[in-house]
C-alpha positions, 0 to 999 in steps of 0.5 A, spaced: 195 165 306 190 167 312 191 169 319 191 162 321 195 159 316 200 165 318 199 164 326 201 157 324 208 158 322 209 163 327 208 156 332 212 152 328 218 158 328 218 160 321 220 168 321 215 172 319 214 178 314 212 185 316 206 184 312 204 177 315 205 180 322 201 187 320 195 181 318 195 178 325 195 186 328 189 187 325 185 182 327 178 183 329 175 180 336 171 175 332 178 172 329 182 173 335 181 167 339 185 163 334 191 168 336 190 167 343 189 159 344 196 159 340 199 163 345 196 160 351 199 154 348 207 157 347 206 160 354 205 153 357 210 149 353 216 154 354 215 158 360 209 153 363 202 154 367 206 158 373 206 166 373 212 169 376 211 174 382 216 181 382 217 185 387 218 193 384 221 198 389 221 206 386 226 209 390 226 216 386 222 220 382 228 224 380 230 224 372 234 229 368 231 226 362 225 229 358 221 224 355 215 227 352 210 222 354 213 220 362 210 224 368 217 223 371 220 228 365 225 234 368 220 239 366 215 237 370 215 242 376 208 240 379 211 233 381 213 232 388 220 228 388 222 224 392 229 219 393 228 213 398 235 213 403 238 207 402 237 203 409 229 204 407 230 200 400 234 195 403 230 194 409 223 195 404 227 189 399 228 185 406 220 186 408 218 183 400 223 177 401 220 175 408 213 175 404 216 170 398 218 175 393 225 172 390 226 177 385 227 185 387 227 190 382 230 197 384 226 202 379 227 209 379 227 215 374 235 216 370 238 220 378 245 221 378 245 222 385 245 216 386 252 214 384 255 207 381 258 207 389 251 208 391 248 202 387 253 197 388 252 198 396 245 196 394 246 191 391 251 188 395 246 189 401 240 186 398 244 180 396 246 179 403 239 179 405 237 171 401 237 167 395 235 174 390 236 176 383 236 183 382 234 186 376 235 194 375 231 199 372 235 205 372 236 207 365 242 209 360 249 209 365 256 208 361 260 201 359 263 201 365 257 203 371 253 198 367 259 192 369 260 195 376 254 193 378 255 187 375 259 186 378 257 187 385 251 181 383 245 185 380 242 179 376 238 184 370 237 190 367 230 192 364 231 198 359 225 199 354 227 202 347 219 204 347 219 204 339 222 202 333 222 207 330 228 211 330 224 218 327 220 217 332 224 215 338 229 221 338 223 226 337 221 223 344 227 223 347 231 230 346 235 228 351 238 222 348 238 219 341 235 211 338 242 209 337 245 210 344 239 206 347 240 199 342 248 201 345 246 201 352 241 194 350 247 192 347 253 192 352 248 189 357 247 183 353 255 183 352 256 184 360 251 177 361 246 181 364 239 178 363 236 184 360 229 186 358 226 191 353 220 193 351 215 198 347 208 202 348 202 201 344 200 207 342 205 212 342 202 217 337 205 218 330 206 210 331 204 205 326 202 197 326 209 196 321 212 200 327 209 195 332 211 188 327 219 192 328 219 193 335 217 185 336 222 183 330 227 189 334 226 184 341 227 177 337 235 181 335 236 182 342 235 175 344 231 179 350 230 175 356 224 179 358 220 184 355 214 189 357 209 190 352 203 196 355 198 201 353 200 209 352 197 213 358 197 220 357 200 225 363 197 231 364 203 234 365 207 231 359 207 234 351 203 228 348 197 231 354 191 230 350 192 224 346 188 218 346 190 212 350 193 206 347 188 201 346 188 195 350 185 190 346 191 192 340 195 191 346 193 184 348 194 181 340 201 184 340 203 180 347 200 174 344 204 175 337 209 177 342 209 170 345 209 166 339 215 169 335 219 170 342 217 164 344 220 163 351 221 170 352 219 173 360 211 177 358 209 181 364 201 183 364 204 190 365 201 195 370 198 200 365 194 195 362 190 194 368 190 202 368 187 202 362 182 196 363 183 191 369 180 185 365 184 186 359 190 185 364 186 179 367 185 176 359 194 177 358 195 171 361 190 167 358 195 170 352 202 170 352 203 174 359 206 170 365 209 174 369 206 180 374 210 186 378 208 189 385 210 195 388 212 194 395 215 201 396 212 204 402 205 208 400 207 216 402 212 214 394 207 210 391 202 216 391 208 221 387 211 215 383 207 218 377 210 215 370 203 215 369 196 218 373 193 212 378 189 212 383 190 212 390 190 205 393 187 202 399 194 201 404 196 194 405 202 191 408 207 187 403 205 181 406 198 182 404 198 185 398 202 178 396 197 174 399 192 178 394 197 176 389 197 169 390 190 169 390 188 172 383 194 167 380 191 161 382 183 163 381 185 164 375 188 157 374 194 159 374 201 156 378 205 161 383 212 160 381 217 160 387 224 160 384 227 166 382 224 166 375 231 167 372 231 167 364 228 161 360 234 162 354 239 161 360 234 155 363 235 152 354 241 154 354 245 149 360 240 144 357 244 144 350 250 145 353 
């Protein structure tokens, strides 16, 4: 079987083997169009020509994890670390939904100071604010924090589980283990949260069978929202002199992505516009549709440092959505105005 008769039961839904999925990771640039046209394609039929908009806040640097790859990890002393007071997180999600973000995601390093009390009073606070969806991106809490704050109205949770690889992943994570991270995927699916996950390309010791895992790991979780993105090395991280993730690998995993996950949620994630800005332009021409904007206030953006960036010129909320609106639409793209909730929920009530 060639490539396209391969991508071909991929679009019809047809599961694909390991080997068939490594032959489309292995495309060149010459055979690559294919992929991308038939992604192009999967994306408009079920998810539509229009790009969802997020609002990100980062309101704390703080985390007692050790991942060997994250600028944020605890034994990084050469880090100035900040936590948001929760007035101004509230105030900065009030400020982004003024500006037309229907969706706020509260992200932050694994911090404990603050308490599933602390959480929930957000929560509550910025649901009061409008018509928002919550996703939140705090790392592994237990069972019963995660259903707190369900209960107090948050919406989603993005949890990656960065590789398949299980070896892998605990050599990663010393702190914490493979097992406990699908368990933490697996009571936010129980709790009814619209949940996201996803994985890195080019973690070193990965392979191309570790990357066709992680996609068929996203298709078992039923994952409602998935974050595919270049590994970026941290100068004050254990995996400091490795090379960076290739982006073109990076845009053929979103593309197979979104021919096997079909209606799944693909963002052109911010470390592929790291990497290369015209690669993030070229991922919405091949799977990606959605994009995220940090809206928390300058003096945190600079010290947020997962991995290096560069300074930005300071612009307001408001404006930066502008700018936003602008490259979506020049791009001959749509701007969604809803609240972008899960399309498998979408699929789901029309079944019923």
């Amino acid at each position: 079987m060639n490539y396209k008769e391969i991508i071909d039961k991929a679009a019809l839904g047809e599961v694909l083997s390991q080997d068939e999925m490594v032959i489309l990771l292995k495309l060149n640039e010459n055979e690559v169009s294919y992929l991308f046209n038939e992604a192009k394609e999967i994306t408009e039929e079920y998810c539509g020509n229009k790009v969802q908009i997020r609002a990100i806040i980062e309101f704390s640097s703080f985390c007692r994890c050790a991942c060997a790859y994250c600028g944020l990890n605890s034994y990084n002393c050469n880090i100035k670390r900040y936590r948001m007071p929760l007035e101004e997180i509230i105030n900065t999600a009030r400020e982004a939904y003024i500006a037309g973000y229907k969706t706020i995601v509260l992200q932050s390093g694994e911090d404990l100071w603050y308490t599933k009390e602390k959480i929930c009073y957000l929560i509550k606070q910025i649901k009061s604010i409008g018509d928002i969806a919550i996703t939140l991106s705090i790392g592994e809490r237990d069972f019963e924090e995660y259903k707190a704050f369900k209960e107090a109205g948050a919406d989603r949770f993005l949890i990656k589980h960065e590789t398949a690889d299980e070896d892998l992943y605990n050599r990663l994570h010393p702190h914490s283990s493979f097992k406990n991270r699908i368990k933490c995927l697996k009571n936010l699916k129980e709790l009814g949260y619209q949940v996201g996950s996803g994985f890195m390309i080019g973690l070193p010791g990965q392979s191309y069978e570790t990357i066709a895992k992680d996609i068929m790991l996203l298709k078992e979780l039923q994952v409602d929202m998935a974050g595919i993105g270049p590994f970026i090395p941290h100068p004050e991280t254990k995996l400091k002199k490795y090379k960076k993730g290739d982006t073109f690998l990076t845009l053929k995993v979103l593309a197979l992505s979104r021919l096997i996950l079909k209606n799944t949620h693909l963002p052109a994630t911010t470390s592929l516009g790291v990497i290369n800005s015209t690669h993030k332009g070229i991922a919405f021409s091949c799977g990606a549709n959605v994009i995220m904007q940090k809206v928390e206030p300058y003096k945190y953006r600079r010290l947020y440092e997962i991995y290096p960036n560069k300074a930005k010129e300071e612009k307001t909320i408001k404006q930066e959505r502008k700018e936003l609106e602008d490259y979506i639409l020049n791009i001959d793209k749509k701007i969604s105005l809803n609240r972008g909730d899960s399309f498998k929920k979408k699929y789901f009530k029309f079944m019923k």
